[in-house]
C-alpha positions as CSV (number, residue, x, y, z in Angstrom):
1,X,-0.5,5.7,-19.6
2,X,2.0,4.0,-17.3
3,X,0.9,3.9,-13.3
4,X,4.4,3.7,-12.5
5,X,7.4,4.5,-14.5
6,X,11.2,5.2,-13.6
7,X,14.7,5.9,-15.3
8,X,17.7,5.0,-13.7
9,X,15.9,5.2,-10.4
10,X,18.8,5.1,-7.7
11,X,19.2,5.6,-4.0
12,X,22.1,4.9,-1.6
13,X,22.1,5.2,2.3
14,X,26.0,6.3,2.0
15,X,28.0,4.3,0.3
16,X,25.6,1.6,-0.2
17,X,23.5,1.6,-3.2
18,X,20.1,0.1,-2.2
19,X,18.7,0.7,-5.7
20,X,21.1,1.3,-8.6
21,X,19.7,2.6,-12.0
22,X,16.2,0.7,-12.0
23,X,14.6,1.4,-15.2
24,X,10.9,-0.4,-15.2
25,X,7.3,0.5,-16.5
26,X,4.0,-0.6,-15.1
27,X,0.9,-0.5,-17.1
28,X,-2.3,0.5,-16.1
29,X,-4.0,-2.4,-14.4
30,X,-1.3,-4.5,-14.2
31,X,0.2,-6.3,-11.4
32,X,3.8,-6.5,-11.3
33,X,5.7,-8.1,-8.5
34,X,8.9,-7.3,-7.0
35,X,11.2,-10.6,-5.9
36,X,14.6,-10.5,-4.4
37,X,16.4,-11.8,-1.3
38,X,16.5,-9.8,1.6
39,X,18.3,-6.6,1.0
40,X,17.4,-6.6,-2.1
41,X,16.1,-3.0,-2.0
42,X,11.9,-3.9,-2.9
43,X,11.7,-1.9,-0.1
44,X,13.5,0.9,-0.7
45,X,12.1,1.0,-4.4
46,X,8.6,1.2,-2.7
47,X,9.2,3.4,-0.6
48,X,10.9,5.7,-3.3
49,X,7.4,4.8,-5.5
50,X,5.8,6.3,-2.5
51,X,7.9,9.7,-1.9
52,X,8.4,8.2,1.7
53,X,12.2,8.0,0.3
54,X,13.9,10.6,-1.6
55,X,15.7,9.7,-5.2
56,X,19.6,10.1,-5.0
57,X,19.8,9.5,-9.0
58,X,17.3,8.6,-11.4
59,X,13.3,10.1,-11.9
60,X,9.8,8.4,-11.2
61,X,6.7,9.4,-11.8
62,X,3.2,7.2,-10.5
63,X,-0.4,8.0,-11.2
64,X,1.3,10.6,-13.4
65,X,2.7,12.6,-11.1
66,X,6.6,12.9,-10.1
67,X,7.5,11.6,-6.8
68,X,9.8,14.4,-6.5
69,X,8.1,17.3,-7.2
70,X,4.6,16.2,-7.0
71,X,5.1,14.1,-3.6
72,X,2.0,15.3,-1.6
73,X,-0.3,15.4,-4.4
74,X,0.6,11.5,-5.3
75,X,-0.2,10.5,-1.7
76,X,-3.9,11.2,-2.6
77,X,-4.0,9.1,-5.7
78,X,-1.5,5.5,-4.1
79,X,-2.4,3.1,-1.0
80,X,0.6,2.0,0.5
81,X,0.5,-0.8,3.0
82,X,4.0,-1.2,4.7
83,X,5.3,-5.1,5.6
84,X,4.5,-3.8,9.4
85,X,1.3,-3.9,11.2
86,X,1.1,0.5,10.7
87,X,-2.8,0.3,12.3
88,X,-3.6,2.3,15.4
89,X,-3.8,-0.8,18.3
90,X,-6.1,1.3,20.8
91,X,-8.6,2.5,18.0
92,X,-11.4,-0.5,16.8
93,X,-11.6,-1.8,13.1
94,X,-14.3,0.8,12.9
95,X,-12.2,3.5,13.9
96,X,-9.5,3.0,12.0
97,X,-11.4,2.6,8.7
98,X,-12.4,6.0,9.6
99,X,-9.5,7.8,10.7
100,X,-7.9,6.5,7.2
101,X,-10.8,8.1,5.6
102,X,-10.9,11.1,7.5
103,X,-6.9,11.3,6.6
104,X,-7.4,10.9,2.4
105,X,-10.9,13.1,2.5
106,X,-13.3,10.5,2.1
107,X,-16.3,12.2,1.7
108,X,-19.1,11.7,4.3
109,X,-21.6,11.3,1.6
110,X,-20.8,7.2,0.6
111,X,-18.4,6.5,3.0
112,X,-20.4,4.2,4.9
113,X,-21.2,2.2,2.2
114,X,-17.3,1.9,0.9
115,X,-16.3,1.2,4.1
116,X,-18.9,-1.6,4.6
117,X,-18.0,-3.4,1.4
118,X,-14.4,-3.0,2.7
119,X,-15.4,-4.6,5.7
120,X,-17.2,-7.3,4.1
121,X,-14.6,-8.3,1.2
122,X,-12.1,-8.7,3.8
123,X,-14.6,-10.6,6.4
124,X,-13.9,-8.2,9.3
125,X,-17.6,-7.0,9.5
126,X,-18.2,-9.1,12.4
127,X,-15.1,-7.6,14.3
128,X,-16.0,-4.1,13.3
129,X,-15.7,-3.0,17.3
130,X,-13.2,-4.9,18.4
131,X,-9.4,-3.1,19.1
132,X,-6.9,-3.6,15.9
133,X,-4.5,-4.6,19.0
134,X,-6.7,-7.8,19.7
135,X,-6.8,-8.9,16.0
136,X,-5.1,-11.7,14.7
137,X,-2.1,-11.5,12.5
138,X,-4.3,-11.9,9.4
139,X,-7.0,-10.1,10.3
140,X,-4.2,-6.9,11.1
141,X,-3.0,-7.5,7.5
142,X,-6.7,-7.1,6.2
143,X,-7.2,-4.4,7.9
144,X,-4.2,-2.7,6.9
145,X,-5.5,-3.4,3.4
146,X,-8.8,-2.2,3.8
147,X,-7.3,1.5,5.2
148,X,-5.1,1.2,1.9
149,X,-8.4,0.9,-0.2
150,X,-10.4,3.3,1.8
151,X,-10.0,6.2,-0.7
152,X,-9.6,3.6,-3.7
153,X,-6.3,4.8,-5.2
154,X,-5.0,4.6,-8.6
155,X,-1.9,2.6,-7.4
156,X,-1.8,0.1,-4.7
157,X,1.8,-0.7,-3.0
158,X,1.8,-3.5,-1.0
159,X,5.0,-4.5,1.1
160,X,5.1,-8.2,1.7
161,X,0.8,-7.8,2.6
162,X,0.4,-11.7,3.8
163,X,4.4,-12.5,5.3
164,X,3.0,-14.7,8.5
165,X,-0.5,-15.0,7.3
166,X,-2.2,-18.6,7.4
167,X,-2.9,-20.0,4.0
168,X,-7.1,-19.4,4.1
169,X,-6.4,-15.5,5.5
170,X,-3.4,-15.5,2.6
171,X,-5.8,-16.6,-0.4
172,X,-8.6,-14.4,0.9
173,X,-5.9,-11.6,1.0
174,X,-5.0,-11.8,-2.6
175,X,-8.9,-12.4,-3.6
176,X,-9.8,-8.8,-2.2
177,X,-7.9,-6.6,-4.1
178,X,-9.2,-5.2,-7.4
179,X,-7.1,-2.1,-7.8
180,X,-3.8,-2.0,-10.0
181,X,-1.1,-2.5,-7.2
182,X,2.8,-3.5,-6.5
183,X,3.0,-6.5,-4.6
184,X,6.2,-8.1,-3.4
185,X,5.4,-11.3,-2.0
């Protein structure tokens, strides 16, 4: 089975075509990589991939499920980590890791335990109570990927994940992830 499949995928913002009859498949456990200039429309296509975006043209289905018809149920089954800092600044490492849990339905009963081995892979165990605002920039973006990760989806999209990030955070970054994802890098 394909984790991510479209057909003449296509989406314009009125009479600009950001995406334009994209036609791709994804295999299961693969990581594919979208690279473009800016403008390009990676982030359009991931955010179509994501049913933040709705299709003007074209179908895609992710995880199985089409992103127009099955949108909410798809949500449970992708991580999607935008090329923003999305984090709650005011809430701890801690707290966010939980609210994200609390959000997909982590249930109580091992979520300690996921959400420690998040914490470790990703080196933030020692920063657990500190406030996501007082973070550095690559501690944010491993953050960001450990609230993707906290209900281990099917299909990991990540949105430029280590733009800004010092080369040590950047190849710890890419060393932490063992789920099928989109990157663009």
């Amino acid at each position: 089975m394909d984790a991510i499949r479209t057909e003449a995928l296509a989406r314009a913002f009125g009479d600009n075509r950001a995406v334009d009859g994209l036609t791709l498949s994804v295999a299961e456990g693969e990581i594919f990589g979208l690279v473009g200039p800016d403008g390009a429309g990676k982030t359009t296509t991931m955010r179509l991939l994501t049913a933040i975006l709705d299709p003007t043209g074209g179908d895609a289905w992710v995880a199985g499920f089409d992103v127009r018809r099955n949108a909410e149920a798809l949500k449970e089954h992708i991580g999607y980590m935008s090329q923003r800092f999305g984090l709650y600044v005011d809430l701890t490492v801690q707290e966010n890791l939980d609210f994200y849990a609390d959000i997909y339905g982590v249930a109580r009963r091992g979520r300690r335990e996921t959400i420690d081995r998040l914490l470790a892979f990703s080196n933030l165990t020692p920063f657990r109570r500190r406030l996501a605002g007082n973070l550095s920039g690559g501690m944010k973006q491993k953050l960001g990927l450990a609230c993707a990760l906290v209900h281990t989806p099917r299909v990991l999209f990540l949105d430029e994940p280590t733009n800004g990030v010092d080369p040590v955070s950047r190849r710890d970054f890419w060393r932490g992830s063992s789920t099928s994802f989109c990157a663009r890098r």
